[in-house]
N, C-alpha and C positions, 0 to 999 in steps of 0.2 A: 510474336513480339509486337510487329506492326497494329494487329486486331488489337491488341492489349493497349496501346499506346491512344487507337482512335476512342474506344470506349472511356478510357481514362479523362481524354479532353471533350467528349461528350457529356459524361457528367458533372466533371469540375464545374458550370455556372450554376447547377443543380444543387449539386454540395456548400456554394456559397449561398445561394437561397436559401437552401436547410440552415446554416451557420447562423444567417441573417434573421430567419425567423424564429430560430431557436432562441437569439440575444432577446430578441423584441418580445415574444411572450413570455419571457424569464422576468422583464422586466415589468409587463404587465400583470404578471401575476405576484408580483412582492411590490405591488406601487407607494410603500411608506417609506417616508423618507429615513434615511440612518439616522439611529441615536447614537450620539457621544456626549463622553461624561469626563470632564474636567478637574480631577478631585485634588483633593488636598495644596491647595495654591492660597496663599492671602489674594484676598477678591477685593477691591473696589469697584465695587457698584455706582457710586458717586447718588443716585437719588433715594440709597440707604448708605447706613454707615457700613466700615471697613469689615471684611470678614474674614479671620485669622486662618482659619485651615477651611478652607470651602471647598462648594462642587459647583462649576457651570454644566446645566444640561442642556444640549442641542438636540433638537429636531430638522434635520434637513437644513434650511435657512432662518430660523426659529428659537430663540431663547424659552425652553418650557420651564426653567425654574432652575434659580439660583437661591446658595442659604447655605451653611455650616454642612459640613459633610455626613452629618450625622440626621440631618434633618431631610436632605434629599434621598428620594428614593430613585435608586437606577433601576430601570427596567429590566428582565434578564435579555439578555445578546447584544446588549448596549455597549458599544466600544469605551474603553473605560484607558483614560491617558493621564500618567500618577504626573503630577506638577508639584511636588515637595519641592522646597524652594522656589519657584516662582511665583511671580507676580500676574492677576489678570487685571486689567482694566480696560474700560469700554474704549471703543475707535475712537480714532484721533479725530477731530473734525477743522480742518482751517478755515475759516469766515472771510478769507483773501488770499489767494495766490492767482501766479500767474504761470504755473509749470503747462507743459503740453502743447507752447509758442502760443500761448494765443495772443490774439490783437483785436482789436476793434476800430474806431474811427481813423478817419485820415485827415488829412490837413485842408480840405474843403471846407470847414465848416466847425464851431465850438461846440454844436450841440448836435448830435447824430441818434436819437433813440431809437431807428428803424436798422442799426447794424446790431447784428447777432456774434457775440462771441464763438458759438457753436459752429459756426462757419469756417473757424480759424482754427481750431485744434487738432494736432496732429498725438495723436494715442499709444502710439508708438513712441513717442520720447522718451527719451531716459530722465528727464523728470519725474517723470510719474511714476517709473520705478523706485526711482531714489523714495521719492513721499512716502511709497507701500513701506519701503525700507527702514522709514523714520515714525511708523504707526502708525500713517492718517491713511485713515478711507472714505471719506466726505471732502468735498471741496466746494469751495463758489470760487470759480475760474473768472475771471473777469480783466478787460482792459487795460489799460494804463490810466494815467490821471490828470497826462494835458488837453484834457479835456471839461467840459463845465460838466458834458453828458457824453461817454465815450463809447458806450451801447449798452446793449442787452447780455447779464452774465448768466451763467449757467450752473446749476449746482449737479455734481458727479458722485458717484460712488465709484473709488477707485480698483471696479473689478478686471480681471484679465476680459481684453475685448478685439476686435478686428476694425471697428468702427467706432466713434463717439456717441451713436445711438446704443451702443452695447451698455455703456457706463454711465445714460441720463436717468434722469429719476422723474417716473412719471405721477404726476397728482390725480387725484380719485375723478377729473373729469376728463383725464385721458392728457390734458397739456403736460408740458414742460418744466419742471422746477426750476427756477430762475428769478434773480431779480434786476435790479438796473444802476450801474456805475457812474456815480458823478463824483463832480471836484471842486474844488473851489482855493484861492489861496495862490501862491506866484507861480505855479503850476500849467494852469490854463492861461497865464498873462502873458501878451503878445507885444511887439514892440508895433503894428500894424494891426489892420482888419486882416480878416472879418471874425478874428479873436480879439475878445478884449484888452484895455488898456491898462484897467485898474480894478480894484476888488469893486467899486460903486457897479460899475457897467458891466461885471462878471454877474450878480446879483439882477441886474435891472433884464440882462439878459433871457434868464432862467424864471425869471415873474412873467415875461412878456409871451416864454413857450407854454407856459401851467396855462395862461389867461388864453390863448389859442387853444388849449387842448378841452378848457370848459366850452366854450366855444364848439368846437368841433363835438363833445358829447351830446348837445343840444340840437344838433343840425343831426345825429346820427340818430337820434331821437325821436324825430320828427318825421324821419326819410319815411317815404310811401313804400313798404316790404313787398311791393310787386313792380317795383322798378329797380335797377340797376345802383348800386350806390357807391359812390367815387371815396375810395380809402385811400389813407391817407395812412402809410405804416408809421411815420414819426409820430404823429399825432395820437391816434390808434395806441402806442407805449405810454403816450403820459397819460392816456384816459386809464387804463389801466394801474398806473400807477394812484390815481386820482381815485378811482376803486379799489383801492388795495388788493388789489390781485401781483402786485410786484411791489416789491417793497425795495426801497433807497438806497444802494451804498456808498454812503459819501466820506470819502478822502478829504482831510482836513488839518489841521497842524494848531493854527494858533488861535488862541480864547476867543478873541474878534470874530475869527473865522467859523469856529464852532456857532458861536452866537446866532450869525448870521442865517446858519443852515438851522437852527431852531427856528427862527423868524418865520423863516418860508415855509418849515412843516407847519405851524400854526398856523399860517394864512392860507394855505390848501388842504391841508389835513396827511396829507401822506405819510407812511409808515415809514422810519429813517433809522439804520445802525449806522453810529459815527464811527470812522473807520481812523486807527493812527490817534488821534487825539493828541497827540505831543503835550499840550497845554490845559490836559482836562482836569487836571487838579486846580490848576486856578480859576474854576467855572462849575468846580465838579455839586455844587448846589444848584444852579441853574439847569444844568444837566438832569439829575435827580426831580426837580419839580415839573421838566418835560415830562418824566417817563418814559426816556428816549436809554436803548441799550448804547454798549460800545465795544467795539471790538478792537483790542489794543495790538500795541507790537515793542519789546524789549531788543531794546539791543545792548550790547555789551562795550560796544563801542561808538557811542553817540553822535552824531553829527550828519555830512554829507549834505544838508540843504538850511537856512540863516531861518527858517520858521520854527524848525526842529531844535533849535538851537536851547528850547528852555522845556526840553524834553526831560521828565523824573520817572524817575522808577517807580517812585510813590504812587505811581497813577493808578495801577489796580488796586490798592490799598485803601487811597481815598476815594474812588468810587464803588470799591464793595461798603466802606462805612456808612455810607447813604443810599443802599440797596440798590444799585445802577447794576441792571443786567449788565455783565462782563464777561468777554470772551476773548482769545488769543488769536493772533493769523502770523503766519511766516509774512506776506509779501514776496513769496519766493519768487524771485530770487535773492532780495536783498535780507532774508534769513532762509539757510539750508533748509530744508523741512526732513532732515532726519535727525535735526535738532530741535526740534517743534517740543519735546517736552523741556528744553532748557527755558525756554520764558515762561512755563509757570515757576521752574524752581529760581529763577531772579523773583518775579515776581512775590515769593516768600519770603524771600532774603529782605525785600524792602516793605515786608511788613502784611502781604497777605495772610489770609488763613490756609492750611493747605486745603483744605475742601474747597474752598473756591475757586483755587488756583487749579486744584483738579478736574472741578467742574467750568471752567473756564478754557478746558481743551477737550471737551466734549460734549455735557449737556446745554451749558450754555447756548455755544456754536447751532446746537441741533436748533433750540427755540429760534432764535437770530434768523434761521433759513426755514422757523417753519416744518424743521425735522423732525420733532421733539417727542414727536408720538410713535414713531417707528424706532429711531436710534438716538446715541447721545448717554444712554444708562444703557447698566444691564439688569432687563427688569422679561418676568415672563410676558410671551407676546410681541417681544419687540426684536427685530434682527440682531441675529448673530454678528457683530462687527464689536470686534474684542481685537486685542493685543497682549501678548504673551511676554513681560517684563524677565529681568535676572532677578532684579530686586527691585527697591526703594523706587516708585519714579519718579522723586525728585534728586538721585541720588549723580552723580559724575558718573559714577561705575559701573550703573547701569544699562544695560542692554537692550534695545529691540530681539526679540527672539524671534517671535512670531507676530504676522499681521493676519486675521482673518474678516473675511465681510461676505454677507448674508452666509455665514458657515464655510465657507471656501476659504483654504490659504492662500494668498495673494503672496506671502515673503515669508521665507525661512533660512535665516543666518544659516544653519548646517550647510543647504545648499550654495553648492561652489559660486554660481551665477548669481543668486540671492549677495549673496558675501562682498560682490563686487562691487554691489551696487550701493550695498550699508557701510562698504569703505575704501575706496575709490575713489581719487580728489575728479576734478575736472573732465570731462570727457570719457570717464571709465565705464567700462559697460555700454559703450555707443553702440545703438543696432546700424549705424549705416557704416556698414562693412566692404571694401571691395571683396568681387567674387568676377568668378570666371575660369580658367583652366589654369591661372596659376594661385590661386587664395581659396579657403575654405572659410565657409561661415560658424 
């Protein structure tokens, strides 16, 4: 028995190496990615029209083609998932939230472009749960807005991760996807230095950092590339900005205010979504002849701050009337984002069309960040980041079922823990758990 017992623990590392390389050349040797086939669901695609009994087909993380069920061909061994009665439509994308605790600037200073919201996100929050849970899987995480410039935001894909590099989205030259949070309006206004006074000197502020940051492109211009050369991270962000390599998200509320943030993209050229807009229907032509997007926010109960105060409904209505790029954001926290599909269906109520309003909590969003080529539709070629409705999505009774992004589930109502989190008021589903010899996780 003895002899029996040593040989046995002899080979066991043995046997797990065999296991181990057995998994690995299994894997090696079938290296395509799974197909699934999505059939029979009305499909909104959003950058074609509706489609009644359709099939989405996946590739791994990969949309290979969508179309009427009769028109897509499944491959044979292709996982085949019947969606009779449901609804598919593309990932939710929000153009503003704050889930995942982020923060940026502190109270040193009005204008901060060299802090990085990425800094400040915790991924494990149950935010971010909730979001998966409300359909969105894109986000521009950014700041607050007592700020003129409150830093540098970060755009996410909200997949299961360990780290916030797991969930960054990187551009074809290896950087970071992100743009840059600013404000303007009683927000950033101080009753002291070294925040301003008044909207004049909020303005004269944010002229005075652009006209440093041309400044500083022309000395970095200049530098001798075999000497040492003195950066300067704030400045460094608005040169960037100033090359549209980041592009503006400016917080803003009333007509005046909006005006002003047009002034200043004209005078430096920078690439700007006005974010909130409260007042953009009484400006929504000036807007329109910028050629400037916006990314709106409905509330249901209006109020909270005296700028906001001549806040319409109408606002996505009359700025899709004059083809002003339009898209949705929670601001979460001060909209849930597992209600993120309730502001396009206000936004119909006072008078959108629903395509737009559809396309206004996804493909819009995607252009807005710059996304537009990978997600936003569901079109072949472009990631898998869909959402699994009950019905109608602009309907009350409708459901979140499923979240997926790049082909992965991220939230499924059936499961218990998913469920908690799509209905669960405050603090439900919190991972910070006690634990120890008398609590279980």
């Amino acid at each position: 028995m003895r002899t029996r017992k040593l040989l046995f623990l002899a080979l066991a590392p043995l046997a797990g190496l065999l296991l181990f390389s057995s998994a690995q050349d299994s894997s090696e040797s079938d290296p395509s990615p799974k197909i699934k086939a999505y059939t029979n669901a009305t499909i909104y695609p959003v950058s074609s029209g509706k489609i009644e009994k359709g099939t989405l087909l996946i590739k791994g993380t990969t949309i290979i083609s969508v179309g009427p069920s009769e028109t897509v061909d499944i491959p044979a061994g292709a996982e085949q998932i019947d969606c009779t009665g449901k609804t598919i439509i593309p990932g939710l994308i929000c153009t503003h939230s704050h889930i995942g605790q982020v923060s940026g600037g502190d109270s040193s200073s009005p204008i901060q472009p060299e802090v990085r919201v990425m800094d400040s996100i915790d991924v494990r929050d149950t935010s971010i749960d909730k979001a998966r849970a409300g359909g969105v899987t894109t986000v521009n995480l950014m700041s607050g807005s007592g700020h003129l410039l409150s830093g540098q935001t970060i755009y996410l894909k909200l997949r299961k991760g360990n780290t916030v590099e797991d969930l960054t989205i990187k551009l074809p030259d290896g950087s970071l996807a992100g743009g840059v949070k600013m404000a303007n309006g009683t927000n950033s206004i101080r009753e002291s230095g070294p925040f301003p006074g008044t909207r004049g000197k909020s303005a004269a502020l944010v002229r005075q950092k652009f006209l440093d940051a041309q400044a500083y492109q022309i000395k970095r211009a200049k530098a001798d590339p075999e000497k040492p050369f003195e950066r300067d991270l704030a400045l460094e962000t608005l040169a960037d900005i100033l090359e549209g390599k980041r592009t503006v998200h400016h917080h803003t509320h009333r007509h005046d205010d909006i005006l002003t943030v047009l002034r200043l993209k004209e005078e430096f050229g920078f690439k700007v979504v006005l974010h909130h807009v409260s007042e953009a229907w009484k400006v929504a032509d000036e807007i329109a002849a910028a050629d400037v997007a916006c990314s709106i926010i409905f509330l249901d109960s209006p109020g909270g701050k005296l700028e906001a105060r001549d806040f319409e409904w109408k606002n996505g209505a009359e700025l899709e009337k004059r083809g002003v790029l339009t898209a949705f954001h929670t601001d979460d926290p001060i909209n849930d984002s597992r209600w993120f599909l309730r502001n396009a269906a206000i936004g119909v109520r006072a008078g959108m069309s629903r395509e737009k309003a559809l396309e206004g909590l996804t493909l819009a969003g995607a252009k807005m960040l710059d996304l537009d080529k990978s997600t936003g539709s569901l079109a072949p070629g472009k990631q898998a980041d869909f959402v699994m409705l009950s019905g109608d999505p602009f309907s009350i009774y409708t459901r979140v079922l499923e979240t997926h992004i790049e082909g992965t589930k991220v939230f499924d109502l059936a499961n218990k823990q998913d469920r908690l989190f799509a209905e669960g008021g405050y603090g439900a589903g919190h991972n910070r758990k006690a634990a120890g010899c008398c609590f279980y996780r």
